[in-house]
C-alpha positions in Angstrom: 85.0 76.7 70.8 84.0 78.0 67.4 80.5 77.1 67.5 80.7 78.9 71.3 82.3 81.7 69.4 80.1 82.5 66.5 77.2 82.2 68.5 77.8 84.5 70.7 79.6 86.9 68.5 76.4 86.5 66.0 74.0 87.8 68.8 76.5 90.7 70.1 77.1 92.1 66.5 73.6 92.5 66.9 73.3 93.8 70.4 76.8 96.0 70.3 77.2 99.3 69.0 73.6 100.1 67.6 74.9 103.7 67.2 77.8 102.2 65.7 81.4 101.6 66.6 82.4 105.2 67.1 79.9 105.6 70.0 81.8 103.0 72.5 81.0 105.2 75.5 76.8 103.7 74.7 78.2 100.2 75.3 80.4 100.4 78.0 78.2 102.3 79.8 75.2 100.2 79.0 76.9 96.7 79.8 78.5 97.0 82.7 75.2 98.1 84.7 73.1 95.4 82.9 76.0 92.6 84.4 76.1 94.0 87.7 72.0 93.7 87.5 72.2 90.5 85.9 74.6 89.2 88.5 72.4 90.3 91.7 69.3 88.3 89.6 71.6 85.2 89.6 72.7 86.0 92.8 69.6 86.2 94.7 67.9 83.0 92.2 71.2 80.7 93.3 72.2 81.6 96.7 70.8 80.7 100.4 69.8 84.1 100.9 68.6 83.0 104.4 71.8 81.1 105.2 73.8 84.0 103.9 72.1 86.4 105.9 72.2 84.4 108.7 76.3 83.8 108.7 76.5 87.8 108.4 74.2 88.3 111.4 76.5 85.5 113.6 79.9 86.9 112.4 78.5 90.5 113.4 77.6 89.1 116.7 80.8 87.2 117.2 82.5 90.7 116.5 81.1 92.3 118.9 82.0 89.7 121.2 85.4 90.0 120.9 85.0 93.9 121.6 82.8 93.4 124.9 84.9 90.5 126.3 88.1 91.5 125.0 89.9 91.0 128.9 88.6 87.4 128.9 91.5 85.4 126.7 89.6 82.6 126.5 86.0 83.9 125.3 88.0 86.3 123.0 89.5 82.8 121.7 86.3 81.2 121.1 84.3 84.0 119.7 87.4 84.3 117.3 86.9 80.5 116.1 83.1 81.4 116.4 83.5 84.4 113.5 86.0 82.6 111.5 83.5 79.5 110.9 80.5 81.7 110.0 82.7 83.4 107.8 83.9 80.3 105.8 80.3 79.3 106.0 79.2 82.8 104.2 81.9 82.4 101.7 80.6 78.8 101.1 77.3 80.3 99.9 78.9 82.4 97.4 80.8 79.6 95.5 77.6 78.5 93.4 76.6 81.9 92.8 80.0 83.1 91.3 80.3 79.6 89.2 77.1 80.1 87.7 77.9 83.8 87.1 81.2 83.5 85.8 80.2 82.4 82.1 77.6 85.3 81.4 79.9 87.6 82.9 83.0 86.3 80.7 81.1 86.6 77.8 79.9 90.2 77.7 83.9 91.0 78.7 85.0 89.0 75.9 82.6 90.8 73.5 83.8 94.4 74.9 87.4 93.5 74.5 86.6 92.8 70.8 84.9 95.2 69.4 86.0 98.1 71.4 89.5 97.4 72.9 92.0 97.4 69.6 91.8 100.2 66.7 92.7 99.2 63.3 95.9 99.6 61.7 96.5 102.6 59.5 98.6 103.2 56.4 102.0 103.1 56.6 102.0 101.4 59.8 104.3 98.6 60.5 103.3 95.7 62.3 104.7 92.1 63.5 103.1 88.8 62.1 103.8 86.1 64.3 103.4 82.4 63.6 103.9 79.6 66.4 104.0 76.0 65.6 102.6 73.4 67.4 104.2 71.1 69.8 104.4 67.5 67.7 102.6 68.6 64.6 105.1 67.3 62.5 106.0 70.8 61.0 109.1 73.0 61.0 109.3 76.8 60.8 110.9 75.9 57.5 108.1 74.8 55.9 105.9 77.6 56.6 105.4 80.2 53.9 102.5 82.9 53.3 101.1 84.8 50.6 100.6 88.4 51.0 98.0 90.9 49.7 98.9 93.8 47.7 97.9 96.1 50.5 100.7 94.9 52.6 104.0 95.0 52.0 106.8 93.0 53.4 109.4 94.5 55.0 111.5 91.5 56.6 111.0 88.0 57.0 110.1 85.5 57.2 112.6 85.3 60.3 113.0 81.8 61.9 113.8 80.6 65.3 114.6 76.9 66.7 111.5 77.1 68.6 109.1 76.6 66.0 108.2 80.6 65.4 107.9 82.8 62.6 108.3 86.5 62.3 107.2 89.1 59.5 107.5 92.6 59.5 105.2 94.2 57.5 104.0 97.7 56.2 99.9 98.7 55.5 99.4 100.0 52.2 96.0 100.1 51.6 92.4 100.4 53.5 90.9 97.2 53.9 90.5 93.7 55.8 93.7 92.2 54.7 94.3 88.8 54.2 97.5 86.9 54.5 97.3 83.0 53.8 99.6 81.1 55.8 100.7 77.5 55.0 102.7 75.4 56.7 102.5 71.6 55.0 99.1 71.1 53.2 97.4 73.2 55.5 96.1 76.3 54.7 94.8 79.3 57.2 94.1 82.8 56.6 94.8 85.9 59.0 92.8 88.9 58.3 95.2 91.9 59.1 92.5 95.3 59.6 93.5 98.3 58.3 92.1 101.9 58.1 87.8 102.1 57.5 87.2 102.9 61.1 86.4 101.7 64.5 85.2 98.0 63.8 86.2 94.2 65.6 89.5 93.9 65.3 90.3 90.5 65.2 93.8 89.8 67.1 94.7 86.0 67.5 94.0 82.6 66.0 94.6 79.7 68.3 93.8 76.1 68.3 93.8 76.3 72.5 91.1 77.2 74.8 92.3 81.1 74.5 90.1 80.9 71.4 87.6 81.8 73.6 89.1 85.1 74.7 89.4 86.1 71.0 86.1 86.2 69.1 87.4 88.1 66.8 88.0 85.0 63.9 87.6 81.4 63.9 89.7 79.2 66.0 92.6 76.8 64.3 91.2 73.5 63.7 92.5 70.9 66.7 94.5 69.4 64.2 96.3 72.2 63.1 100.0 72.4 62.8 100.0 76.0 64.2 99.5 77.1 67.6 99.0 80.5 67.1 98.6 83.2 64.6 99.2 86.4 66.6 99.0 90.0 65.2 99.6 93.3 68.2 97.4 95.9 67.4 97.2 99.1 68.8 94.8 100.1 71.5 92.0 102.0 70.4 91.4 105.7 72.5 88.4 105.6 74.8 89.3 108.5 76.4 87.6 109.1 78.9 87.2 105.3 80.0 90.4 103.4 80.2 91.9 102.1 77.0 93.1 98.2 75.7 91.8 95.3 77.1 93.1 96.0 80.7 91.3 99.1 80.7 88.0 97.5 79.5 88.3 95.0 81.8 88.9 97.3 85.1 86.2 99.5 83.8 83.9 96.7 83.4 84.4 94.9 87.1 84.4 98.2 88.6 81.1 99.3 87.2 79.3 96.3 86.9 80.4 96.0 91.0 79.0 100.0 91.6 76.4 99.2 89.5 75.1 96.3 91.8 76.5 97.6 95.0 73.6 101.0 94.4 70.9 98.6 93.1 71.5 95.1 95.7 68.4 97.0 98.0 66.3 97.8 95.3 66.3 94.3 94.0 66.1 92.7 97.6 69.5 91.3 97.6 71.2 90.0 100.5 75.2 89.8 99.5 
């Protein structure tokens, strides 16, 4: 997962924002038409674009079957059957297609999400650390501790529960990539905790489990590691006029990217 991550992140801090962060409205305009293109390519390399055509002609056909012989029961019946087949068959084509699609796609979302869907804390915000133990790692909340930067102040906490979590409230001081170091044993693992400078990645969640790959933002916990997560909420950046947070970037990316390649499937000879 983190060799996964920084790869990718290292070749989207390259191809994000080339205006810079504050001009979002470049990249989420841009991306979502380049996926929707990208997808018909895949589409059209991947898929039986005979068979799939074919299936769409035979379920049309069976349609209007069932309208012209809609007083015979039993041909209405079969040309029922008839349209349901084709129609499995046509969805059958698409399964390679979408599995094929589904990593570039992710990707590019991922990427969004991070640099985009989060703003950075400012001063005098306050904000909840949260730290969740791993199942069997040997380590109790009790043992965890953490050392705070000067820039953030600690306003409660640490708080404690049976379940193997841990809870800080803290206050922003100061400008700057903050970094608390968490410890829990003889391990050691920073959290970097954004504040002020701008629109920028704002890294929200360390894990050790696959969800690493949702957050780009900074490394994933080693495999080992006694903690499961190392969680920090931001707050959603404005992207007024697109939707804001992650759920916004996400519906505004699947319902581009799907315009986007809805208006260019002829022009690229795409059967869908």
């Amino acid at each position: 997962m983190q060799t996964f991550n920084a790869i990718t992140s290292r070749v989207f801090d390259v191809l994000l924002a080339p205006f810079g962060h504050r001009w979002a409205w470049f990249d989420l305009l841009l991306w979502p038409v380049l996926a929707g293109v990208a997808a018909l390519l895949i589409y059209k390399l991947v898929s039986n674009q005979k068979g799939i055509a074919d299936a769409k002609r035979r379920m049309m056909v069976s349609l209007l079957e069932v309208v012209l012989y809609r007083e015979n029961v039993l041909g209405v019946l079969v040309s029922t059957v008839k349209g349901l087949a084709q129609n499995l068959r046509y969805l059958g084509y698409n399964i390679l297609p979408m599995l094929v699609m589904i990593v570039p796609m992710t990707v590019i979302m991922v990427q969004l999400v991070a640099n985009y869907a989060y703003a950075p804390l400012k001063q005098g915000d306050v904000q909840l650390l949260e730290v969740t133990l791993a199942p069997g790692a040997g380590s109790s909340a009790r043992s965890v501790t953490a050392d705070f930067p000067a820039g953030v102040a600690v306003e409660a906490g640490p708080v404690r529960t049976a379940d193997g979590r841990v809870f800080w409230r803290l206050r922003m001081l100061e400008d700057g990539d903050q970094v608390v170091t968490l410890r829990a044993g003889d391990e050691t693992e920073p959290k970097i905790i954004p504040v002020g400078n701008g629109p920028r990645k704002v890294p929200v969640l360390r894990t050790r489990t696959w969800e690493a790959l949702l957050y780009p933002g900074e490394a994933a916990l080693p495999a080992g590691s006694a903690f499961e997560t190392i969680k920090l909420a931001p707050p959603d950046r404005n992207l007024k006029p697109f939707p804001s947070g992650e759920g916004g970037i996400l519906l505004w990316f699947f319902a581009a990217s799907l315009v986007a390649g809805f208006l260019l499937r002829k022009r690229l000879g795409v059967t869908l």
